[in-house]
C-alpha positions in Angstrom: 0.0 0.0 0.0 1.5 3.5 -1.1 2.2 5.9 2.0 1.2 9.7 1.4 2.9 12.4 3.2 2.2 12.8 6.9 1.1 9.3 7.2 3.0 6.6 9.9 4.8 3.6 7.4 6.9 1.1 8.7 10.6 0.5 7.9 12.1 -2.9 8.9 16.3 -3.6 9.3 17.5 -5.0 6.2 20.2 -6.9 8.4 19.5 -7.1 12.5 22.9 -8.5 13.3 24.7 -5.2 13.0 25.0 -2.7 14.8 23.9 0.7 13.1 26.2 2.9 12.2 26.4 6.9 11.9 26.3 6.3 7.7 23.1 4.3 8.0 20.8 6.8 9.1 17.3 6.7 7.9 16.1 8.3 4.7 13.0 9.5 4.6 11.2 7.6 1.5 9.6 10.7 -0.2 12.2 13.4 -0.3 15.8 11.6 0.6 16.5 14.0 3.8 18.8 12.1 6.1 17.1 11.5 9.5 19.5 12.8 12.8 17.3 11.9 15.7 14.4 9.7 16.2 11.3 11.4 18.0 10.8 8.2 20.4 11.7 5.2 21.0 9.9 1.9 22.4 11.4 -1.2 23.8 9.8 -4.0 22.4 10.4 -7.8 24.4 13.8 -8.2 25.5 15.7 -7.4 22.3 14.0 -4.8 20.2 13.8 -1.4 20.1 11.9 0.4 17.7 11.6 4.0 17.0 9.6 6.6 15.6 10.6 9.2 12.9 9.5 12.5 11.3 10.8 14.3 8.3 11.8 17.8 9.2 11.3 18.4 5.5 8.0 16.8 4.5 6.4 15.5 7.8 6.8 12.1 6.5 6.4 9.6 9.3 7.5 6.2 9.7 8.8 3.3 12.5 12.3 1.6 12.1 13.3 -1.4 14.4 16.7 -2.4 15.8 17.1 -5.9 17.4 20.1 -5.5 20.2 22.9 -8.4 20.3 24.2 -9.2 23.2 27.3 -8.0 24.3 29.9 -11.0 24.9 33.7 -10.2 26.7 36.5 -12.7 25.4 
């Protein structure tokens, strides 16, 4: 289903077993503006955060999930 402007879409990790990194900010889908800072953010279960986003350019919203590794000393 198309998203219009100002409506809430959902954008999944294309790979969940890395770590994001400052290059792989969001996009937003309708005018390319790189995202800095989520709105919110939601702890999902025991691994997953997802967080909300907004377009400071179009209003475009839309969710992006991270699923957290743990961390392992050797």
């Amino acid at each position: 289903m198309p998203q219009t402007p100002g409506s809430l879409g959902t954008l999944g990790a294309t790979d969940l077993t890395r770590e994001p990194r400052e290059s792989e900010l969001p996009v937003c889908p309708i005018c390319a503006d790189t995202m800095i800072a989520a709105e919110a953010g939601a702890v999902i279960g025991e691994n997953t955060i997802r967080y909300l986003w907004t377009c400071d350019n179009c209003s475009y919203g839309f969710v992006s999930s991270h699923v957290r590794r743990p961390y392992i000393c050797h």
